[in-house]
C-alpha positions in Angstrom: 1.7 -1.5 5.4 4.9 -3.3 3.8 4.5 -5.8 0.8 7.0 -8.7 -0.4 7.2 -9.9 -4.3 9.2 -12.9 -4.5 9.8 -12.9 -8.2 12.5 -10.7 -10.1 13.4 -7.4 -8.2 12.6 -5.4 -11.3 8.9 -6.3 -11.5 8.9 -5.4 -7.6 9.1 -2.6 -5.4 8.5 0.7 -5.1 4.9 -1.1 -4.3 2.0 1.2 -4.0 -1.4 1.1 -1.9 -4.5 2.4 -1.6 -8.3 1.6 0.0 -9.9 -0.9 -2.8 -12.1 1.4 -4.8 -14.6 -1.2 -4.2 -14.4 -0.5 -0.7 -17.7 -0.2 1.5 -19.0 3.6 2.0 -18.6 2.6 6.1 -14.6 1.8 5.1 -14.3 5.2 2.9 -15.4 7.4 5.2 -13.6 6.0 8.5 -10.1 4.8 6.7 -7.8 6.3 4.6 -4.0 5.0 3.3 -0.9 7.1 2.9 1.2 5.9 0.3 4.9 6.7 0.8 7.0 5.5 -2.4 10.2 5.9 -0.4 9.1 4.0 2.5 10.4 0.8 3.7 14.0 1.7 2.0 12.5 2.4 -1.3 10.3 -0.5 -1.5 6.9 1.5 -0.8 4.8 1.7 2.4 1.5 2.9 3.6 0.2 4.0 6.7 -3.1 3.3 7.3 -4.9 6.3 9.7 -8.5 6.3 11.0 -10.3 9.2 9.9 -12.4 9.0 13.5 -12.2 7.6 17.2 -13.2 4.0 16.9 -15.5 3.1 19.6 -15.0 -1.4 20.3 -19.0 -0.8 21.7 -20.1 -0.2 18.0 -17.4 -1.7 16.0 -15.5 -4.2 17.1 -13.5 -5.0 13.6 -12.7 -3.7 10.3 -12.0 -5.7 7.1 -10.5 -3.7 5.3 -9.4 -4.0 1.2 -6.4 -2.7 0.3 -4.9 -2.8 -2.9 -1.3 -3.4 -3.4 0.4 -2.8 -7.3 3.7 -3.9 -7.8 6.4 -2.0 -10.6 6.4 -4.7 -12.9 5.8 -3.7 -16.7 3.1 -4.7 -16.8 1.8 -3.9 -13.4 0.2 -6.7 -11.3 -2.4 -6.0 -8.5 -3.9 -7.9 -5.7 -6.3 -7.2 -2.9 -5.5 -8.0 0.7 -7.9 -8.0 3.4 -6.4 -6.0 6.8 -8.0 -6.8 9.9 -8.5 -3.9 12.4 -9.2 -5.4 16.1 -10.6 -2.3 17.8 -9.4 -2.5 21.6 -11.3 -0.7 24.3 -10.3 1.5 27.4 -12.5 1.8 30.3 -14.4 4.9 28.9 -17.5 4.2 31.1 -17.5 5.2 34.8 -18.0 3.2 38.0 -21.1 3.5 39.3 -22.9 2.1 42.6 -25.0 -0.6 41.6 -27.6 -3.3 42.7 -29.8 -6.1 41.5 -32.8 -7.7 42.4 -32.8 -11.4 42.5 -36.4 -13.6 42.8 -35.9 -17.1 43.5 -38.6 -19.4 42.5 -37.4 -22.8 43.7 -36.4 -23.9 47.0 -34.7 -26.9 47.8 -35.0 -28.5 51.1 -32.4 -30.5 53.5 -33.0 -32.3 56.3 -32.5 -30.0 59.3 -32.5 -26.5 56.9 -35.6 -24.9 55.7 -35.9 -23.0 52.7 -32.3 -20.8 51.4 
């Protein structure tokens, strides 16, 4: 995660982040941020991990708050929303299959019976 201040340099980077505090207990407990204040050439980055597998089946995004505090004196914060699109992997196996099919209309042509 990489954040850009366009006013003066000095109320700027090192920029910090973390999870909103206000965060859902479903965010918490599946997310967390590491902050690295050297990252991004001094400017501050995090790295956002999962905690767990995702699974698309059951979730298939995240909204997730972060909070980003510039260096200024004194400090400003915001709150951004990151969106997690879970992708999915064929994690289910082939199997043989069938399906029944009733048909309760029938249309007739001229020389064909029923189809």
């Amino acid at each position: 995660i990489l954040a850009k201040d366009y006013d003066e340099y000095k109320n700027g980077p090192p920029f910090t982040f973390y999870l909103d505090p206000n965060a859902s207990s479903v965010m918490k407990s599946n997310f967390k941020i590491d902050f690295n204040k050297h990252g991004a050439n001094g400017e501050g980055s995090g790295i956002l991990s999962s905690l767990y597998p995702l699974d698309r089946e059951k979730v298939k995004e995240y909204l997730i708050p972060i909070v980003i505090t510039d260096s200024g004196k004194p400090a400003l914060t915001g709150t951004n929303t990151l969106t997690v699109i879970v992708g999915d992997i064929n994690d289910h196996k082939m199997e043989a299959g069938s399906k029944e099919i009733l048909v309760d209309r029938c249309w007739r042509q001229k020389s064909a019976g029923c189809m």
